[in-house]
C-alpha positions as CSV (number, residue, x, y, z in Angstrom):
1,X,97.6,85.0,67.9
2,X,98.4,85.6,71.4
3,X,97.1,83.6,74.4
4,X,95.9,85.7,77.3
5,X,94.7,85.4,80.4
6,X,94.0,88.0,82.5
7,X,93.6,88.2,86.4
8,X,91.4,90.0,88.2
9,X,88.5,90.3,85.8
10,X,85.5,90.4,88.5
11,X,86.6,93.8,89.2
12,X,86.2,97.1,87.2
13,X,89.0,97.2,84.8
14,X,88.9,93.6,84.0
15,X,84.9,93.9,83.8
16,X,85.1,96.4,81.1
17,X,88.5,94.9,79.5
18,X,87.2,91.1,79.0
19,X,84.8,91.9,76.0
20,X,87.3,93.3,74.4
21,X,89.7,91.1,75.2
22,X,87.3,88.3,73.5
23,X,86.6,90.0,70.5
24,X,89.8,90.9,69.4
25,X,91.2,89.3,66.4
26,X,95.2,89.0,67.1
27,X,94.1,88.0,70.9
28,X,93.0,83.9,72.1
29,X,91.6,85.0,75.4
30,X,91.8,81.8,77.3
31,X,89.6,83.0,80.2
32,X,89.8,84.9,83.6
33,X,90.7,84.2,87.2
34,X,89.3,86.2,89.9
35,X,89.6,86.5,93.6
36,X,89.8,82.8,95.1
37,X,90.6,81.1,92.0
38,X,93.8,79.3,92.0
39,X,96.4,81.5,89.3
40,X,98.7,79.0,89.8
41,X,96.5,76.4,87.9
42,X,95.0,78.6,85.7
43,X,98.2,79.3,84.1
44,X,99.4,75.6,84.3
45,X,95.9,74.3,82.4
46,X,95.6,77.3,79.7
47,X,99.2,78.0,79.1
48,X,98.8,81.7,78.2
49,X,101.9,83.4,76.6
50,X,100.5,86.8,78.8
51,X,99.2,87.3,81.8
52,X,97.4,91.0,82.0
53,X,97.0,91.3,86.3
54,X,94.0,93.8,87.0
55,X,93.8,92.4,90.8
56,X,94.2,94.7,93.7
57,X,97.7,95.8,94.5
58,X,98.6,93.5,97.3
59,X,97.8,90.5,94.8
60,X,101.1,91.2,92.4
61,X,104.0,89.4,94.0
62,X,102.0,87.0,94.3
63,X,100.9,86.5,91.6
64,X,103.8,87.5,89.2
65,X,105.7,84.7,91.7
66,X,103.2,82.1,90.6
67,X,103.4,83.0,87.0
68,X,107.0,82.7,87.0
69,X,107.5,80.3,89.9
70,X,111.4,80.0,88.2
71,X,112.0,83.6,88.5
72,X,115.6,83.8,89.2
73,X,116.4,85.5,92.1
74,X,117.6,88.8,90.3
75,X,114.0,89.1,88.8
76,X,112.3,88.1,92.3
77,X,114.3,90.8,94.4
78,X,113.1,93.2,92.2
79,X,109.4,92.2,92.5
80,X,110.0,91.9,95.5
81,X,111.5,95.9,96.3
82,X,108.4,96.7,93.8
83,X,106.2,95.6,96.1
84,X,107.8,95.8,99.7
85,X,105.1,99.0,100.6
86,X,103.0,96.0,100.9
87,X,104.4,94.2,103.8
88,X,101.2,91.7,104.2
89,X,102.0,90.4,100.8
90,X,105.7,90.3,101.5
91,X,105.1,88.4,105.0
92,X,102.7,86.0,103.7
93,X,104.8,84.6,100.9
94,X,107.8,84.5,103.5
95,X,105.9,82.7,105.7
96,X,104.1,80.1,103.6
97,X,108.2,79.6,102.3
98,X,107.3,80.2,98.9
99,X,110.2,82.4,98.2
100,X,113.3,81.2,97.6
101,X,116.2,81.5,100.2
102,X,118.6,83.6,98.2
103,X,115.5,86.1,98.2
104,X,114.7,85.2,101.7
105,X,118.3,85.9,102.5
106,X,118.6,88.9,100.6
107,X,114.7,90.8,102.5
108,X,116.6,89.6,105.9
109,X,119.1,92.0,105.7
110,X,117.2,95.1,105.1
111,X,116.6,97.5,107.9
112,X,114.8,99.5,105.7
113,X,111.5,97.5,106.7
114,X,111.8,95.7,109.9
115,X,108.8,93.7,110.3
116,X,109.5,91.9,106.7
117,X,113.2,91.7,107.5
118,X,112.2,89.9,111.1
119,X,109.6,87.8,109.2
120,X,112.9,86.7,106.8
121,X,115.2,86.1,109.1
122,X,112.6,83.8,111.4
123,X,112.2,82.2,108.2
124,X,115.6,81.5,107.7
125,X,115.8,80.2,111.5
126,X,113.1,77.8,110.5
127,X,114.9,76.3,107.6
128,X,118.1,76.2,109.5
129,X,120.2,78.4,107.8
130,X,122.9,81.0,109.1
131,X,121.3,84.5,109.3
132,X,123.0,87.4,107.4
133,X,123.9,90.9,109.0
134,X,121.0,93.4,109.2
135,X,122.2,96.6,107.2
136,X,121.2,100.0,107.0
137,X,121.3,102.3,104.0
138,X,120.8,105.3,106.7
139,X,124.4,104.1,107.9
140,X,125.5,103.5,104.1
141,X,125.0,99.6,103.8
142,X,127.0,99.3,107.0
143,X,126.2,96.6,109.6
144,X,124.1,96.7,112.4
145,X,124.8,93.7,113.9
146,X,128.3,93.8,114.3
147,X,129.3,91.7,111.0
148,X,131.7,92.4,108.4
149,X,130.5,93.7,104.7
């Protein structure tokens, strides 16, 4: 049997994907979180082997970064490229420094969205640590601050 929980199932999809959900046979469907409810300690108390996320779109960083909060930072720049069209999610995990600094590091020197590389870097100020060049893919990955590749 596999243990799942699924997010997001107040809404439509996970409304209509519950009852099933419950009465399959291969599936132990260890309950739902909805909007408000605390992932983090959902997955902590029912120790689900999946996670099925029905929540709105601005919700998945966030919460794939709190079901994996060991992501290495390979897996969390790609989450985090996945979902950089939604800056708000982006700048609120920056700044409640929930991302790790190697990501932090990494979203402060892209050009390619300014207000989430400013958000990183003023992170970075915060926590003390040297800021890396801004780049451009426009220029080719070259510089714009004047710093070396």
């Amino acid at each position: 049997m596999i243990r799942v929980l699924l997010a997001g199932h107040r809404g439509k999809v996970g409304a209509a994907l519950e009852p099933a959900l419950a009465a399959a046979e291969d599936v132990d469907y260890v309950g739902g979180v909805g909007r408000g409810d605390d992932l983090a300690a959902a997955l902590r108390e029912k120790q689900p082997q999946v996670l099925v996320d029905f929540t709105h779109p601005g919700a998945g960083l966030e919460n794939a970064l709190a079901a994996h909060p060991k992501l290495s930072v390979a897996a969390a720049t790609r989450l985090a490229a996945r979902y950089a069209t939604n800056v708000s999610a982006v700048l609120r995990l920056i700044g409640r420094g929930d991302l790790p600094e190697e990501l932090v590091r990494r979203l402060a020197g892209q050009s390619t969205r300014p207000l989430v590389a400013a958000a990183a870097r003023t992170e970075l100020q915060r926590r003390g640590s040297p800021l890396p060049p801004l780049r451009s893919p426009q220029r080719g990955g070259k510089s714009l601050t004047g710093h070396a590749r």
